[in-house]
N, C-alpha and C positions, 0 to 999 in steps of 0.2 A: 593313874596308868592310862596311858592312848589306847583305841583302840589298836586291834590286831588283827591281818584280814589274811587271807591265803590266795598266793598264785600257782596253778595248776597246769603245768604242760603236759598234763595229760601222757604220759611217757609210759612209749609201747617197748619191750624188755624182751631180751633177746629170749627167744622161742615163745613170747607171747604174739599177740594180735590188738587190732582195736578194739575188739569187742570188750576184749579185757580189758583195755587202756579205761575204758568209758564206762565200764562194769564200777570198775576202781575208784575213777575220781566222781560218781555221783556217791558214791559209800563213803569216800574221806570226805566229801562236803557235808552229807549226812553226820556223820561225828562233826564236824567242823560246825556245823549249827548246835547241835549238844552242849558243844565245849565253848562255846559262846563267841566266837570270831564274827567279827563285822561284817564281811562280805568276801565273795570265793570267785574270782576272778579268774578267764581262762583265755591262752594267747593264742592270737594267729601266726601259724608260720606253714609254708608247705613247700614238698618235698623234701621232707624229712623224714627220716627211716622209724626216727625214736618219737613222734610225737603225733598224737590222734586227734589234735583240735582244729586242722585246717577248716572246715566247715564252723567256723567259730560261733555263729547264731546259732547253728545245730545243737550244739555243744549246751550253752549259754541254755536252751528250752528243754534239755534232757536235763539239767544241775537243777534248774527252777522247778519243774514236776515234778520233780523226788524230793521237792525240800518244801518249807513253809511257812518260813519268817528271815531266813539268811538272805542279803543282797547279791544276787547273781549280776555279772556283766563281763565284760572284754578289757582284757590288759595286754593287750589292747586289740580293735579292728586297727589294719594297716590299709588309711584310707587312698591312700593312690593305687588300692588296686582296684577299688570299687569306685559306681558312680554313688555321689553323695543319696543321691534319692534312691537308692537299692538298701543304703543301708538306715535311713531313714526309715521306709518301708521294714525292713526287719525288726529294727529294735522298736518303732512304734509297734506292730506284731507283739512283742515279746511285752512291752509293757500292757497290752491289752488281755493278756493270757495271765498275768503277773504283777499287778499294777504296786508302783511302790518300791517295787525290789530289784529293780534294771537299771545296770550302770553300762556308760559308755565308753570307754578310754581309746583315745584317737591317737595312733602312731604316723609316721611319714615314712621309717621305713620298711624294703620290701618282704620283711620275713621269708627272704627265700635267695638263691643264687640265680645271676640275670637270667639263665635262661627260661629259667620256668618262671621270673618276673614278666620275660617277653609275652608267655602263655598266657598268663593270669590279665594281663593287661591290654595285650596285640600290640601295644606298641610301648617303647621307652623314652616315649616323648613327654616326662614328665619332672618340670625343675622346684626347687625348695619353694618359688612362689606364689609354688599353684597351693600348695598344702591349706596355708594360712585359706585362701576363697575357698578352697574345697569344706572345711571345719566350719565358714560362718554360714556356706549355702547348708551344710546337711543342717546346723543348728535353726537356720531360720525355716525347714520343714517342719521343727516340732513345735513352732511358735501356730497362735491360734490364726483362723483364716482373716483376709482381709480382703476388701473389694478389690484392688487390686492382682493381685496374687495371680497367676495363671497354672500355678503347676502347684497339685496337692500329692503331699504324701499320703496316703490311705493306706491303712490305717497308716497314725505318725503325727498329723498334724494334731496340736493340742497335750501327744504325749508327755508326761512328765520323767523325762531320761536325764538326767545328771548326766553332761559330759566331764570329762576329763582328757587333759593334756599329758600323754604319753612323753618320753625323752630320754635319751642319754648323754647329752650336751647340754648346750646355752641355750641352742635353738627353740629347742619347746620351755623350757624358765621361760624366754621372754616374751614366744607366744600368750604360755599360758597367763603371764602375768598383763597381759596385752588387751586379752577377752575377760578377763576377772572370771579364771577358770579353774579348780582344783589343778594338783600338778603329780604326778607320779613318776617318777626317777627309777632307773630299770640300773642302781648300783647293785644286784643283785648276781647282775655279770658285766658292768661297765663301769664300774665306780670310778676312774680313772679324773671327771668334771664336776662329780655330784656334789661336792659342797661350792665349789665356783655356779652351778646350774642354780642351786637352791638360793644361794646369795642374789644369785638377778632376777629371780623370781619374788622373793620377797622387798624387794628394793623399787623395782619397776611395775609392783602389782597394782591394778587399777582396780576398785570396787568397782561391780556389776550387778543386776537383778538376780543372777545367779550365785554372789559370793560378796560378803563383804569384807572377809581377810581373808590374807592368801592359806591354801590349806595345802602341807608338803605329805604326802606320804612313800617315802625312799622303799625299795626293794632290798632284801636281806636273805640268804640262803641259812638253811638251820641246819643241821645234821646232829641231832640229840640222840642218844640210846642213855639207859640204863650205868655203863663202863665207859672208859672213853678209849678204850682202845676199838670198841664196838659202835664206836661214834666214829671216826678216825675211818673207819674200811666201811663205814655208809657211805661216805665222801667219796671217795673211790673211783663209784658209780659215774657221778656227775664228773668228775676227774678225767676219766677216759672219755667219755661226750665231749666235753669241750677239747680236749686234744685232737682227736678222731675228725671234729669240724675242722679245725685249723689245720688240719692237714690235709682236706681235701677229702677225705672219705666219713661223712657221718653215718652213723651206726645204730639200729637200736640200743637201746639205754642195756652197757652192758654189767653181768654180776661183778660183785663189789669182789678187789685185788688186794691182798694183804701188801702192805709196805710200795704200794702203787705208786706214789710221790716220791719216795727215797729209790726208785731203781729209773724214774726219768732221766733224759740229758739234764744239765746245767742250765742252757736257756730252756726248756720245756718247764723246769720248777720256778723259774725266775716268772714266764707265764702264767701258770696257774696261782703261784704268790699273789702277783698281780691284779689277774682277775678275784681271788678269793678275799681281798683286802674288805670288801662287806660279808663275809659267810661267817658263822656262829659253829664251833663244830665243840663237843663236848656231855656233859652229865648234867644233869639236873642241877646240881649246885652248882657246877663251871657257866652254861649257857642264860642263866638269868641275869649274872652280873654283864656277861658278853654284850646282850641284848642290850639291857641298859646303858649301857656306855654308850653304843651306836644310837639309841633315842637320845640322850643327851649331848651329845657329837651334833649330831644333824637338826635339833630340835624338832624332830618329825611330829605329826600332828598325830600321825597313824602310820601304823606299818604292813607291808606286805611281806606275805615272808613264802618264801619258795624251796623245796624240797624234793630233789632228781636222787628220789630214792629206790633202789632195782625193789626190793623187795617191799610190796605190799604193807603186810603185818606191821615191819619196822618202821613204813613211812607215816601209818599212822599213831604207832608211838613215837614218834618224832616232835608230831605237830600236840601231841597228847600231854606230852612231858612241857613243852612251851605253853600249852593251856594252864595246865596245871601251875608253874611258874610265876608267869606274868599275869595271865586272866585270873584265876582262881584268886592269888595276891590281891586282885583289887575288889573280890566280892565279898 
């Protein structure tokens, strides 16, 4: 059995807050280290109603403090909004707080709509070929000092960060397979390239100091309960999020809709079909064979698995019922 890691949007729930948001996902990584997952991963996006990790580093040193052997990092930073040496400067930070257990995962895009990209960045003067120099300058901050060199990350330089190649396309496959760089595939809401992405990634993968095979781990969304009709109206949740964006108004993450999918339009189910083509929804005996199919599908090395659950409690039997499943199976 591959490892099994968790991605975290941290999702704030209609009449909740962040506090809660962040209350929550250091308690599910807390179980998430128990139950024995590889590493808890948390994403940048902002101006979003339903998600409390814009301050991504923040996030990332709140999950590490409260944890003691799980791999904390970013699924990703989305580095065109930052200068490579800012976030250099952080994640060396976080490795120095945390040594050993900080991961990196590099996006290109902007986790937000233009205008609050315009904010984030002051300007939109940024095209696909800055990404690739921006990814080898931050990397070459953690590399050790040289006579040369004139700009030091402090901390940063020397840290040991594991990058990763973020994507939902070709484009980061053949980055990542470019820099001899792990590869993370966000099918978890874009599956639409992902077995075309992972084909170029393993095809065009170059060993590096940092990787001598290419290493895939794809995104999958879970929605487990106990029943599956109690599985079924978890999904819901995430259901209406993804609708709610794509129409223009997102929403805190709202409570789950009985038959939410069956009272859609016809194109709005053909949508969420679509996007949900990597989600797992089901019982403990339904979602383990689920799961495997999709590791055997993808040949994934490792998987992420993501869960836009309103309710707390359920979310963490969710991820509990997969522990048990998959993890537990292979101890």
């Amino acid at each position: 059995m591959i490892p099994l890691s968790i991605l975290d949007l941290s999702p704030i729930i209609e009449g909740g807050s962040a506090r809660d948001s962040l209350g929550n996902s250091l308690d599910l990584a807390q179980h998430a280290e128990c139950w024995g997952f590889q590493r808890y991963w948390v994403a940048e996006h902002h101006g979003m109603a339903g998600i409390a990790s814009a301050a991504t580093s923040v996030v990332i040193g709140h999950v590490a403090g409260g944890t003691s052997t799980i791999r904390v990092g970013a699924g990703g930073i989305m580095l065109p909004n930052h200068a490579p040496l800012v976030i250099a400067e952080q994640f060396g930070t976080l490795d120095a707080l945390y040594p050993g257990r900080i991961d990196l995962g590099l996006g290109r895009a902007p986790g937000t709509d233009p205008a609050t990209s315009r904010a984030l960045r002051r300007n939109l003067n940024v095209n696909v070929e800055q990404f690739p120099r921006d990814v080898q300058e931050l990397m070459a901050y953690f590399e050790s000092e040289t006579a040369e060199q004139s700009i030091r990350a402090v901390p940063g330089q020397g840290a040991q960060v594991p990058v990763w190649i973020l994507g939902s396309s070709t484009f980061g496959g053949q980055l990542a397979a470019h820099l001899g760089l792990p590869y993370a595939f966000a099918s978890h809401f874009a599956p639409g390239q992902m077995m075309a992405a992972i084909t170029v990634y393993r095809e065009q993968f170059k060993p590096s100091k940092y990787l001598a095979e290419p290493y895939v781990m794809p995104g999958i969304s879970v929605f487990a309960a106990d029943r599956e009709e109690d599985a079924r109206l978890l999904a819901s949740s995430w259901q209406q999020a993804f609708i709610n964006l794509y129409s223009g108004r997102p929403s805190q993450l709202q409570p789950p809709v009985a038959n939410y999918f069956e009272n859609l339009e016809p194109y709005q189910q053909q949508m969420l079909s679509d996007v949900m083509a990597c989600s797992v929804v089901g019982t403990p005996d339904q979602v383990g064979p689920q799961i495997q199919g999709f590791i055997d599908k993808t040949g994934a090395d490792e998987l992420i698995i993501a869960a836009q659950i309103y309710d707390h409690l359920a979310r963490l039997r969710s991820y509990e019922i997969v522990a048990d499943v998959m993890i537990g199976a292979r101890s």
